[in-house]
C-alpha positions in Angstrom: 0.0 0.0 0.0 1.4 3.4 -0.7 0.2 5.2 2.5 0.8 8.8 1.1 -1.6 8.0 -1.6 -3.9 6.5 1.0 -3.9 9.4 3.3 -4.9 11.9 0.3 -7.5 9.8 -0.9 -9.1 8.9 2.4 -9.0 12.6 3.5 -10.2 13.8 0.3 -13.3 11.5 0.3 -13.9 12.2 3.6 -14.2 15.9 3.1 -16.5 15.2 -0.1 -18.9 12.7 1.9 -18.9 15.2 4.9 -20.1 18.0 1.9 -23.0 15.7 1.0 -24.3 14.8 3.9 -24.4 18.2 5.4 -26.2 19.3 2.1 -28.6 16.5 3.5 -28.4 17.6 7.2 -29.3 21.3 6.6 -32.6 20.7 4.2 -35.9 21.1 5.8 -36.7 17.4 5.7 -34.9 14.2 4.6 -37.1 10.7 5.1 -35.9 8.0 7.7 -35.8 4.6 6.2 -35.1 1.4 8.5 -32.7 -1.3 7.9 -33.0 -5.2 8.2 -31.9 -5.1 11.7 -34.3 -2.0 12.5 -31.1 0.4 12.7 -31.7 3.4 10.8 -30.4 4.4 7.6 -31.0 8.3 5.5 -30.6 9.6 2.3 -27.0 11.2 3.6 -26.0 7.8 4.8 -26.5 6.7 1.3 -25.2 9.3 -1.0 -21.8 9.4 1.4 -21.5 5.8 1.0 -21.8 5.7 -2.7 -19.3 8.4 -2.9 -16.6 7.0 -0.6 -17.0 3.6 -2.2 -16.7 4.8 -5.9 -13.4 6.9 -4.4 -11.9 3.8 -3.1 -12.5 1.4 -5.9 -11.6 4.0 -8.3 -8.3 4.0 -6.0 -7.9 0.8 -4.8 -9.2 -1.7 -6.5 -7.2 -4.8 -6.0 -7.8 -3.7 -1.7 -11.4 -5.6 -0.8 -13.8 -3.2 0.5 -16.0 -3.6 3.5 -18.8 -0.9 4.1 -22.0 -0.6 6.2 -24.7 0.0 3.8 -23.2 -2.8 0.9 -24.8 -5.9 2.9 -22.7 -7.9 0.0 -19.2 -6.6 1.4 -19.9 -8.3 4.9 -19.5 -12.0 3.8 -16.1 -10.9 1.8 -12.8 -11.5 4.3 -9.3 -10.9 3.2 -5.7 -9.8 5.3 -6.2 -6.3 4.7 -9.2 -4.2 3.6 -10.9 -1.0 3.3 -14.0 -0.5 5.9 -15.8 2.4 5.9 -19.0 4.0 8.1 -20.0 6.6 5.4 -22.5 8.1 8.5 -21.5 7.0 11.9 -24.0 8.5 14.9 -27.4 8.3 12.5 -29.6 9.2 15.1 -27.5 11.8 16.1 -27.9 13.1 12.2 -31.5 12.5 12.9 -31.9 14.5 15.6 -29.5 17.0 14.2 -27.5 17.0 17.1 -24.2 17.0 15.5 -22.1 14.4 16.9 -21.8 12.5 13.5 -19.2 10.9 11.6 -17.5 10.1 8.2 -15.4 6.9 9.0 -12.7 5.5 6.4 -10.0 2.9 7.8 -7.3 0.9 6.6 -6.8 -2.9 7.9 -4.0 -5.1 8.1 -3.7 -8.5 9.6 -6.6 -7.8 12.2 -5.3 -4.3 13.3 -6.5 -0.7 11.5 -3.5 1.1 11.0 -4.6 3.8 9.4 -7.9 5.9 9.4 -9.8 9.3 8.8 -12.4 10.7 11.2 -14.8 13.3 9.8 -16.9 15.4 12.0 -18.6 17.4 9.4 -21.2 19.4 11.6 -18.2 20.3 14.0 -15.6 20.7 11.7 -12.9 18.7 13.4 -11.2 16.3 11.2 -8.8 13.5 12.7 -6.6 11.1 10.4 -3.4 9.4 10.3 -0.6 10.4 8.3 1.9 8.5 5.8 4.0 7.4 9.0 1.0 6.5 11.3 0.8 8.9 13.4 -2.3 11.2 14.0 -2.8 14.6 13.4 -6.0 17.0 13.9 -6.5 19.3 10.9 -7.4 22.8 11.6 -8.8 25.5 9.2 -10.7 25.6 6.3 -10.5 21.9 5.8 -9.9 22.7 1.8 -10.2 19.2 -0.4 -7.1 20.4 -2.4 -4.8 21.5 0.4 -3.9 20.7 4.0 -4.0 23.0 6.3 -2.1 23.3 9.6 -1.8 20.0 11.1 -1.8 19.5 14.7 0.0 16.5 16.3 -2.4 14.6 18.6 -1.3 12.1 21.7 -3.2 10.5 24.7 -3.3 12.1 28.3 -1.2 10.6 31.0 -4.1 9.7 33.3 -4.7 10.7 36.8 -5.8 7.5 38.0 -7.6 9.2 41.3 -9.4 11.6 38.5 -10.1 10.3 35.3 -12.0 11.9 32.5 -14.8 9.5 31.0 -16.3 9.6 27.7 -19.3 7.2 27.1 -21.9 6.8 24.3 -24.6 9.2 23.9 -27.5 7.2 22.3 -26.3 4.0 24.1 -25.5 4.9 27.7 -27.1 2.1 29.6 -26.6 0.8 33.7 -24.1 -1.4 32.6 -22.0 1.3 31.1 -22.7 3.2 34.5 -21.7 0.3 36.4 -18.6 -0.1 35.1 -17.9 3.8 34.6 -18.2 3.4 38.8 -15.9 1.1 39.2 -12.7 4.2 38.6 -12.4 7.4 40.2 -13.5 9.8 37.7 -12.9 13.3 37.7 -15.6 14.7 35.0 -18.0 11.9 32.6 -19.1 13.3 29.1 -21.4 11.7 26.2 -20.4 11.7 22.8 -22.3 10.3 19.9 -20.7 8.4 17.1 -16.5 7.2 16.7 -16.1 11.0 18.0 -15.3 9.2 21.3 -12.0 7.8 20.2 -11.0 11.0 19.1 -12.0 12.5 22.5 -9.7 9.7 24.0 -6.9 10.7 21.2 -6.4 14.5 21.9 -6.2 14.1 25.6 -9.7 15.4 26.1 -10.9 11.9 28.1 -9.0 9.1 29.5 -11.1 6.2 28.9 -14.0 5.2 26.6 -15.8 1.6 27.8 -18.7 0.3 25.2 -20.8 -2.1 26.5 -22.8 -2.4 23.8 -23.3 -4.1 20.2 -20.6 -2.2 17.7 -19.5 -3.4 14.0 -16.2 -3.1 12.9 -17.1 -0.3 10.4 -18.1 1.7 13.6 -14.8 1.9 15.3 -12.0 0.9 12.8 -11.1 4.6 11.9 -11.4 6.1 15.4 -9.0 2.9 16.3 -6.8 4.2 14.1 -6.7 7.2 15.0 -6.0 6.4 18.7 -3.5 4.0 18.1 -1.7 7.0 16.3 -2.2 9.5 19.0 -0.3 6.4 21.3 -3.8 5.2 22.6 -5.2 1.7 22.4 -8.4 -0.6 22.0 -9.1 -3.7 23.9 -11.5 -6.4 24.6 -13.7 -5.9 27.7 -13.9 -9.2 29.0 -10.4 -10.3 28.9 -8.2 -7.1 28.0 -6.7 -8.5 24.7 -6.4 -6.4 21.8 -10.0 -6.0 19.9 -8.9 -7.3 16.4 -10.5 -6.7 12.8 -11.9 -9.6 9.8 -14.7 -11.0 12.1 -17.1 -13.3 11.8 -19.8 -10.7 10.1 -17.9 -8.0 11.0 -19.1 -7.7 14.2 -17.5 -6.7 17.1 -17.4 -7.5 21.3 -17.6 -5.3 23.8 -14.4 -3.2 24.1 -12.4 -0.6 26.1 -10.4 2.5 24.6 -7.8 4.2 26.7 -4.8 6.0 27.2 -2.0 3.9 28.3 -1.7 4.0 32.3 -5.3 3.9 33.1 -5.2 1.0 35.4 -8.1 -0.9 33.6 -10.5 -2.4 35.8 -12.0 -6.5 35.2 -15.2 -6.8 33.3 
């Protein structure tokens, strides 16, 4: 893979999608279908997905592809892949609330090594570079031309006070219950793989799900925590939360910085 060419592309695509759903996002209606498994899907999600995909193929097309809304992709497996969440937080879209994503990743042998972030609404855009490491771009966010790239890296965690981030559609008891089991300074919700990002720059410590995710949900905000030093395990048993699953589906998982002393399941 020639990661330079990745990075342009993935950004690129990213910034495109974000343009088309937000086109989407600021009409006066747009209709709200549901999905097989009841999940939601919208026009935005649609049109961003067949965008991306087109970019990548067009790109990549010896690299198998693994998206969300192509049903077809999720029987496909292969050592390294494309996955992407062209609209990650959909009820946050729906309830234009913001805290939505444009998700592209890169996987290798189980682990996504590189990704792009998109927060279109907010205007905060998180990828990996070339050499893997993260950066935050800040500006205009122009499709032609990076703009001043901030370096990104975990906190280093006050274990007495830890910052919390947790899921803002999906915040149950048992999220609670285990969010109770640290000493936490401050607890935010986030909606969509804006979480990860929120672990990346420092801004929160730890991210627990205990919850259903798919791997197009978190590949790209792994990525870009792994850059920022940051890491993704496994809730039950603390190993690392690999990629290329049965159905694409992941378990329940923890994102940190390193030195929070995780606590068991």
């Amino acid at each position: 893979m020639d990661f330079n060419r990745l990075e342009t592309v993935m950004r690129k695509l990213a910034l495109e999608a974000g343009d088309v759903i937000m086109e989407i996002y600021n009409s006066d209606d747009f209709e709200v279908k549901s999905k097989s498994d009841d999940s939601p899907v919208t026009a935005a999600d649609e049109a961003a997905d067949a965008l991306i995909s087109a970019g990548l193929r067009a790109e990549f097309p010896d690299v198998l592809l693994v998206t969300e809304e192509q049903a077809d992709s999720h029987a496909a497996t292969a050592p390294e892949f494309l996955i992407v969440d062209p609209l990650d937080g959909t009820k946050e879209f729906i309830h234009r609330r913001g805290d939505f994503t444009v998700n592209i990743a890169y996987v290798v042998d189980g682990t996504p090594i590189r990704g792009v972030v998109y927060a279109p609404a907010k205007g905060r855009m998180f990828f990996t570079r070339a050499n893997g490491a993260t950066v935050e771009e800040l500006g205009a966010l122009e499709k032609d031309a990076m703009g001043e790239l901030k370096p990104i890296s975990v906190s280093k965690p006050d274990n007495a006070a830890l910052m919390i981030v947790a899921s803002k559609s999906h915040r149950d008891q048992a999220t609670e219950d285990y969010i109770n089991k640290y000493a936490v300074k401050d607890s935010k919700s986030a909606g969509s793989s804006l979480k990860f990002c929120l672990v990346a720059t420092g801004e929160a410590d730890l991210y627990p799900r205990v919850g259903r995710t798919m791997e197009w949900d978190t590949a790209a905000g792994h990525a870009v925590l792994k850059g920022a030093g940051g890491d993704v395990v496994r809730f039950d048993d603390h190993t690392p939360l690999t990629y290329g699953k049965p159905i694409y589906e992941n378990p329940f998982f923890i994102a940190y910085a390193p030195g929070v002393e995780l606590k068991p399941a």
